[in-house]
N, C-alpha and C positions, 0 to 999 in steps of 0.2 A: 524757799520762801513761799510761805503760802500766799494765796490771792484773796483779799479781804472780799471780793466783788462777785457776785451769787454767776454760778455761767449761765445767756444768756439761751442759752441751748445753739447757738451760732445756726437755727436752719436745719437741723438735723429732726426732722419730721416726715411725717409722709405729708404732708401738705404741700413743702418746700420742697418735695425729690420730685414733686407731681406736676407742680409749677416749674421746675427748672428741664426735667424732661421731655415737656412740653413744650417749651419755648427752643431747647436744643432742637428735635424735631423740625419744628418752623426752622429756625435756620439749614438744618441739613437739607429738608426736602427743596428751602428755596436755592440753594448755592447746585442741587443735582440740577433744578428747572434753569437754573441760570448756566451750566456748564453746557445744557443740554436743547438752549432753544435755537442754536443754529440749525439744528436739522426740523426745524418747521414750529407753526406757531402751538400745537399740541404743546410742546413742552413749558411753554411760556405760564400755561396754566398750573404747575408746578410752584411756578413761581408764586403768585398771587396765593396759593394754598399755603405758603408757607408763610408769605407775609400776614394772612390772616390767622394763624399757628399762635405766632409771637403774643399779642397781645394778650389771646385765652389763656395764654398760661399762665399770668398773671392773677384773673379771675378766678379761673379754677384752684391756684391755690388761696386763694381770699377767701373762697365759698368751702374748701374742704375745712380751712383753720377757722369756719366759724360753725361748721359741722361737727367741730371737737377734735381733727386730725391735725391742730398745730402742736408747737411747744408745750404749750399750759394747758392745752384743750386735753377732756377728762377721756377720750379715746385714746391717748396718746402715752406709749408707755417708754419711756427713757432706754437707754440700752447701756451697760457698761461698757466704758471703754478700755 
């Protein structure tokens, strides 16, 4: 049965890989600072680097996918699957 409903491209861009990579980072590096701030406050600062991670990713892919690196944007070439 075919799908009447055009695909949405579901995120499959470099804008959305850049954004979500991003934001994974922020949490990896904050859960290392968070496993790792009993041995002193150094590590604590891990933390806050990653909690500030999170929300650029967001931007960052806002600003690539109006740079042309979303879905529809004219840099942006589809791949088969």
């Amino acid at each position: 049965m075919a799908n009447s409903i055009a695909d949405p491209g579901h995120g499959h861009s470099p804008a959305a890989w850049t954004a979500v990579i991003v934001m994974l980072a922020g949490f990896a590096i904050g859960t290392l600072g968070f496993c790792l701030a009993e041995f002193g406050p150094v590590w604590v600062a891990l933390i806050w680097i990653g909690v500030a991670l999170i929300p650029i990713g967001p931007i960052v892919g806002w600003a690539m996918a109006k740079a042309g690196y979303g879905v529809n944007g004219p840099k942006y070439s589809p791949k088969a699957h």
